[in-house]
FIDO-390288 format. One record per residue (C-alpha): residue in one letter; x, y, z. Coordinates in steps of 0.1 Angstrom, whole numbers. Layout:
+------+-------+-------+-------+
| rest |    xx |    yy |    zz |
+------+-------+-------+-------+
|    A |     X |     Y |     Z |
...
+------+-------+-------+-------+
This chain:
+------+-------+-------+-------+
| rest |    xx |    yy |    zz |
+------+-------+-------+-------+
|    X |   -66 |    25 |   129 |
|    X |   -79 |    58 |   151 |
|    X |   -55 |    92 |   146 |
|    X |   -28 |    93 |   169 |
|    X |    -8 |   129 |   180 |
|    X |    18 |   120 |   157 |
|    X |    -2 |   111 |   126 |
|    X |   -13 |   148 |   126 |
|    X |    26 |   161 |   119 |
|    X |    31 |   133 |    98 |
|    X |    -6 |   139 |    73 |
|    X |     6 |   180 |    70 |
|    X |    44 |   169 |    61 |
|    X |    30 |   149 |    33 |
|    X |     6 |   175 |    20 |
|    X |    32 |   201 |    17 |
|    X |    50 |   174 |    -1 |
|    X |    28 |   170 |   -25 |
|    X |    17 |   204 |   -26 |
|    X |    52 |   215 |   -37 |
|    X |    53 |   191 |   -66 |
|    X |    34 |   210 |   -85 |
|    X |    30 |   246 |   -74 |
|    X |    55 |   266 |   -50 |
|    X |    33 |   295 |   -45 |
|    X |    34 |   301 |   -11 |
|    X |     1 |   318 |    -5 |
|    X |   -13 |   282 |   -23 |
|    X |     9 |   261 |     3 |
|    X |    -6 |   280 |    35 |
|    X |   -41 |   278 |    20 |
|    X |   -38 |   236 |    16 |
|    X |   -24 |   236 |    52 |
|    X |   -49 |   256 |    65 |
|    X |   -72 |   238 |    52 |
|    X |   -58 |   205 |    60 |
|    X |   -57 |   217 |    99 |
|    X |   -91 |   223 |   103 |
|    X |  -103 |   191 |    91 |
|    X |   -75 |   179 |   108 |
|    X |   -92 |   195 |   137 |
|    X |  -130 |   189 |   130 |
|    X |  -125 |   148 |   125 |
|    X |   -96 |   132 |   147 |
|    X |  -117 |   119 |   170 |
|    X |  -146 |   112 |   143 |
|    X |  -127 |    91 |   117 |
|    X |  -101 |    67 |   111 |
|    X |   -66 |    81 |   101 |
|    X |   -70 |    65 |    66 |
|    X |  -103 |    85 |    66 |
|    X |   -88 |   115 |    76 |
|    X |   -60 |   116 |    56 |
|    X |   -87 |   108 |    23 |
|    X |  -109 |   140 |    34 |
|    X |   -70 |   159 |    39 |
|    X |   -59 |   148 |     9 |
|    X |   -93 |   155 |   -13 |
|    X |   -88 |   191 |     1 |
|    X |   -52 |   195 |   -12 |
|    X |   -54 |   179 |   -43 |
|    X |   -87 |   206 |   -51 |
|    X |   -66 |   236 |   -36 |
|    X |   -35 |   228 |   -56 |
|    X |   -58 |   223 |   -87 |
|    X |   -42 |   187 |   -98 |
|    X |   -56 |   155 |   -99 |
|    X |   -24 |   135 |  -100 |
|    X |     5 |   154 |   -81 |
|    X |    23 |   124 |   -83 |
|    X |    22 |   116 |  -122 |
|    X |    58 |   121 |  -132 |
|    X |    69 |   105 |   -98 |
|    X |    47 |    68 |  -101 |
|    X |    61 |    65 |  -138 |
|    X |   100 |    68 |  -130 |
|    X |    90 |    43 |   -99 |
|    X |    76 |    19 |  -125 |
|    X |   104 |    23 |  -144 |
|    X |   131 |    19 |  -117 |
|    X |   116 |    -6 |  -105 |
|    X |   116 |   -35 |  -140 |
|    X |   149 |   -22 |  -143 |
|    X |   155 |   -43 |  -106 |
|    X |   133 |   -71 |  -117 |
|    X |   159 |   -92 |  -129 |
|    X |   178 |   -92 |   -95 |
|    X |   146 |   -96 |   -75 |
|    X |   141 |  -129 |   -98 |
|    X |   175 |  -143 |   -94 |
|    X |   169 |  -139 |   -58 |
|    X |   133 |  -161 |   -58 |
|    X |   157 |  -184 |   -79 |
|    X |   184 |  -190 |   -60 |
|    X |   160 |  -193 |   -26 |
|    X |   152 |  -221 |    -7 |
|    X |   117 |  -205 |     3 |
|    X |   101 |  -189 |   -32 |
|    X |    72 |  -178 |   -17 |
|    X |    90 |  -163 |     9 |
|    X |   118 |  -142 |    -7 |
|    X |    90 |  -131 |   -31 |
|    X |    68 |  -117 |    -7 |
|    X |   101 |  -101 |     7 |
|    X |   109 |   -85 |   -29 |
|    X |    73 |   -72 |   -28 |
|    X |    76 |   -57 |     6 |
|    X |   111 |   -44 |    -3 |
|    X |    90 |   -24 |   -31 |
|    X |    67 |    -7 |     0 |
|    X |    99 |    12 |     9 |
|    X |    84 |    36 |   -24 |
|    X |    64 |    61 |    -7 |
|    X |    70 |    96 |   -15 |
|    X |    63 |   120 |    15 |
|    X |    64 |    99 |    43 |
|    X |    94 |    95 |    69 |
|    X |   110 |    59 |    66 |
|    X |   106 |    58 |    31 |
|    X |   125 |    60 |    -8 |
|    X |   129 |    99 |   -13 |
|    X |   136 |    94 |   -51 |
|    X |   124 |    65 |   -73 |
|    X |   161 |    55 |   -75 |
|    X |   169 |    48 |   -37 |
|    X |   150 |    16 |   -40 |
|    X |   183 |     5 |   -60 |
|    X |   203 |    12 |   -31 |
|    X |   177 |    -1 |    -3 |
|    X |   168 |   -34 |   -24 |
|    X |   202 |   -55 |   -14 |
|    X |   207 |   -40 |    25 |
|    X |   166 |   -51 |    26 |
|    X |   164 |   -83 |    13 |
|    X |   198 |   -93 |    32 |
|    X |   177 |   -78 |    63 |
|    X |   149 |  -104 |    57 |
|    X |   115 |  -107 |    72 |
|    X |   117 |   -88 |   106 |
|    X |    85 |  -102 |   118 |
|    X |    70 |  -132 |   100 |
|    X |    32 |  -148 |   100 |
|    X |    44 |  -164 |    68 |
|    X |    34 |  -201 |    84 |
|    X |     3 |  -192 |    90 |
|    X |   -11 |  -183 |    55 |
|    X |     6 |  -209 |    33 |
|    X |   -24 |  -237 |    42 |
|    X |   -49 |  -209 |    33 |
|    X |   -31 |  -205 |    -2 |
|    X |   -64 |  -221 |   -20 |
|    X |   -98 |  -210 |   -29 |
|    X |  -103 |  -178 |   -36 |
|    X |   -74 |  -151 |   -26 |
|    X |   -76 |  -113 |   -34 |
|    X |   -46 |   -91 |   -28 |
|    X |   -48 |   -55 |   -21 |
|    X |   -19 |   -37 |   -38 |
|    X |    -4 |    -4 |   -25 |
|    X |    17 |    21 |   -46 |
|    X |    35 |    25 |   -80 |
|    X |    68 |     5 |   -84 |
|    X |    57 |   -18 |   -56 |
|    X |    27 |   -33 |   -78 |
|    X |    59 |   -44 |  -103 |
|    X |    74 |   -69 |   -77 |
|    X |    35 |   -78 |   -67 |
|    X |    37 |   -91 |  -102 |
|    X |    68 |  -116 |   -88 |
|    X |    43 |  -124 |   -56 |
|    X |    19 |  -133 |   -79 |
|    X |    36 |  -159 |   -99 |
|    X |    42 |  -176 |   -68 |
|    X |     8 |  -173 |   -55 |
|    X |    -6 |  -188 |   -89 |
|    X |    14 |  -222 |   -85 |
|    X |   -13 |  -229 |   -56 |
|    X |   -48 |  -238 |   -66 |
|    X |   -59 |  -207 |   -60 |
|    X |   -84 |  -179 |   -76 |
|    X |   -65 |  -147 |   -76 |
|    X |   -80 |  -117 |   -78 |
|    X |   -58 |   -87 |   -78 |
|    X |   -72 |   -52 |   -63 |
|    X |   -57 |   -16 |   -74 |
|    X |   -76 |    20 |   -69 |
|    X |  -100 |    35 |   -97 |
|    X |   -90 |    70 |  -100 |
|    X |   -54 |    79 |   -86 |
|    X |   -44 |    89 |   -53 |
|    X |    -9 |    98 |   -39 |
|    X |    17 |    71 |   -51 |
|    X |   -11 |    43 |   -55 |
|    X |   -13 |    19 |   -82 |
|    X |   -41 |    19 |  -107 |
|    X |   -55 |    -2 |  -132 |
|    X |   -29 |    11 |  -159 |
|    X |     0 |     4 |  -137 |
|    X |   -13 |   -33 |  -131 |
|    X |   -11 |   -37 |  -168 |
|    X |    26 |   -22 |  -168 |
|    X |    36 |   -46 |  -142 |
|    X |    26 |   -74 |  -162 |
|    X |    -4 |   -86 |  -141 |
|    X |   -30 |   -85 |  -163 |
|    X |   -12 |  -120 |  -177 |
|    X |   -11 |  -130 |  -139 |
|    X |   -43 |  -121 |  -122 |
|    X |   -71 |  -143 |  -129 |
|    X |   -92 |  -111 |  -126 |
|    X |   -81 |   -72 |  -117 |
|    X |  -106 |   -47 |  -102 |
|    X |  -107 |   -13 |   -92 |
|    X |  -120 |     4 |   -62 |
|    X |  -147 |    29 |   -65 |
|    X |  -137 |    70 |   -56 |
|    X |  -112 |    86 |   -41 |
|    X |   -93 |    74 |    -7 |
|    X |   -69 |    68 |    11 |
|    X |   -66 |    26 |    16 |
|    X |  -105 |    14 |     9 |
|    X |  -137 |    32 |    16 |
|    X |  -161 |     4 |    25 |
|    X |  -192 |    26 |    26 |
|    X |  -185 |    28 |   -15 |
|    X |  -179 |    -8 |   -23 |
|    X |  -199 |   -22 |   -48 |
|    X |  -222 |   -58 |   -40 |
|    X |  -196 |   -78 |   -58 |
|    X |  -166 |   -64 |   -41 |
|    X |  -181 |   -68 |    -7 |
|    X |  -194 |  -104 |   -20 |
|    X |  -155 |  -112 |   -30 |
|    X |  -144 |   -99 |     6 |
|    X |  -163 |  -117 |    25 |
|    X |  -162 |  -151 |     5 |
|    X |  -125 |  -148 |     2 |
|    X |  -103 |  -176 |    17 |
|    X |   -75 |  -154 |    25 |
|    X |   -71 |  -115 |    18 |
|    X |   -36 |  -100 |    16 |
|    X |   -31 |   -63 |    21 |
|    X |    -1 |   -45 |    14 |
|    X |     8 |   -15 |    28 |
|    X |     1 |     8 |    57 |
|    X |   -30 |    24 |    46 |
|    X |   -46 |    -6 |    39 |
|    X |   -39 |   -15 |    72 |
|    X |   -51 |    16 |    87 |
|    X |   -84 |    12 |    64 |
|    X |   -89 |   -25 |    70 |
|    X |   -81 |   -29 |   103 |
|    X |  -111 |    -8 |   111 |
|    X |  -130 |   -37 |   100 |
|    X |  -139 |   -75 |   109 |
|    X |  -130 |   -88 |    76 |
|    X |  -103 |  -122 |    82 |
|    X |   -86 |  -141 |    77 |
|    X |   -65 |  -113 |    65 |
|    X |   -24 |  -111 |    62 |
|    X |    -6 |   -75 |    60 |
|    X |    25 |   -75 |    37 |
|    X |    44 |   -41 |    51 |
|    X |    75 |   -17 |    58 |
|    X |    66 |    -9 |    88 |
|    X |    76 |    30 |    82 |
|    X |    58 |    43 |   110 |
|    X |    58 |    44 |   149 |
|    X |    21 |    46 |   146 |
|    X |    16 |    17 |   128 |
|    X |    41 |    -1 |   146 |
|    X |    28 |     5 |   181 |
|    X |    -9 |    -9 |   167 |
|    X |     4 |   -39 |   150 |
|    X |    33 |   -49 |   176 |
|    X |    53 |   -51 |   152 |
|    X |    96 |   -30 |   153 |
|    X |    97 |    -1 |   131 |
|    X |   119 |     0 |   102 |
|    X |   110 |   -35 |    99 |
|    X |    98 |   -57 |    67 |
|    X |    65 |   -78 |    82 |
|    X |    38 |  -104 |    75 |
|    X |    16 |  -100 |   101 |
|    X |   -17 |  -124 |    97 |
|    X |   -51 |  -120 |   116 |
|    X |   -69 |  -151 |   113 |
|    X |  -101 |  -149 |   132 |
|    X |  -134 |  -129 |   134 |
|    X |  -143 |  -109 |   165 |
|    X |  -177 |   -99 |   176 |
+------+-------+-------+-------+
């Protein structure tokens, strides 16, 4: 997705967010937003936003001298979130559609996203969002489209911390097709996303048929980084699932397909460049190459 005027706004709210999780000197504060500005400045019309906000966010996370500003927060969202696990499993239970209330408990997890407007402000307002979300179902649905592609091989790109424990639920249900399952989370932590140790807390290395990490530092994927065999498994994939909005903002930057988007749509930006309501929980698919 290309930087729109309100993604700017949006980038410096989160940075001061972060900033202030681990150091409230001001005179630090002004020097990450200055710096956020000019590159801010220098690359919206260069970049993608998810490039952008990697560049933005390398810059902060140097300035504030951390390498994990949201340590503390990812482990109470883990946390929070298995303590909900049993009522997100009664629900698959009790449904009619399995597949389909657990890719709604897994997008119900998205609503964890520290920072950003639209989303959980503590770890523990997922408790209160889980039942008023799951009772407000799928707001847009490509659902149809993906379950014949639910063979071969299928590699899911997870988003952040507490989420990646209900991915866990959309991966049980995955597994009951005759599919190849290859589970994606980043190598070296950035904002609220999930890495390789919170893939093991969420149970899915008992899941997965394999789990990989992403090389360096960013904000969804950076494909100029990607190793042979990860560009290999995305482009010999039978279906690749995406959750999240900076995986849509990295991704959709590319011609990989068939490709399906498991989201809260959080975000007026997003929302105006998928067609898809705000505030809404979607599964929106892209099934074709263009070019």
């Amino acid at each position: 997705m290309k930087m729109k005027p309100r993604c700017a706004p949006c980038l410096l709210n989160r940075v001061l967010f972060e900033t202030g999780l681990v150091n409230s000197d001001k005179d630090v504060q002004r020097r990450v937003l200055l710096q956020s500005m000019k590159i801010i400045l220098k690359e919206y019309d260069n970049l993608s936003s998810a490039q952008v906000a990697t560049r933005v966010h390398h810059t902060a996370y140097q300035a504030m001298g951390s390498l994990d500003p949201y340590h503390e927060l990812k482990k109470k969202s883990n946390q929070v979130a298995k303590s909900l696990l049993p009522r997100a499993q009664e629900r698959i239970l009790e449904s009619n559609d399995p597949l389909q209330a657990a890719v709604l408990c897994s997008i119900i997890g998205n609503t964890i996203d520290f920072g950003i407007e639209g989303s959980a402000s503590s770890p523990q307002d997922l408790e209160h969002f889980f039942e008023e979300s799951f009772h407000q179902g799928l707001g847009y649905s490509d659902l149809d489209c993906i379950r014949g592609l639910l063979r071969g091989n299928i590699v899911l790109f997870t988003d952040n911390c507490g989420e990646i424990v209900f991915d866990a639920l959309l991966c049980k249900e995955l597994k009951k097709y005759d599919i190849h399952l290859t589970v994606v989370v980043k190598g070296v932590p950035i904002l609220t996303d999930a890495t390789f140790e919170d893939a093991q807390f969420a149970g899915l290395g008992r899941i997965a048929d394999e789990i990989l990490t992403t090389p360096g530092f960013a904000v969804g994927v950076d494909f100029d980084i990607l190793s042979p065999m990860m560009i290999k498994k995305l482009e010999s994939s039978t279906l690749l699932i995406c959750k999240g909005m900076a995986n849509y903002e990295a991704f959709s930057e590319t011609n990989y397909r068939p490709i399906v988007y498991f989201l809260r749509v959080k975000c007026q930006s997003i929302a105006e460049d998928m067609g898809i309501p705000l505030h809404s929980n979607a599964v929106k698919f892209y099934g074709h190459r263009s070019g």
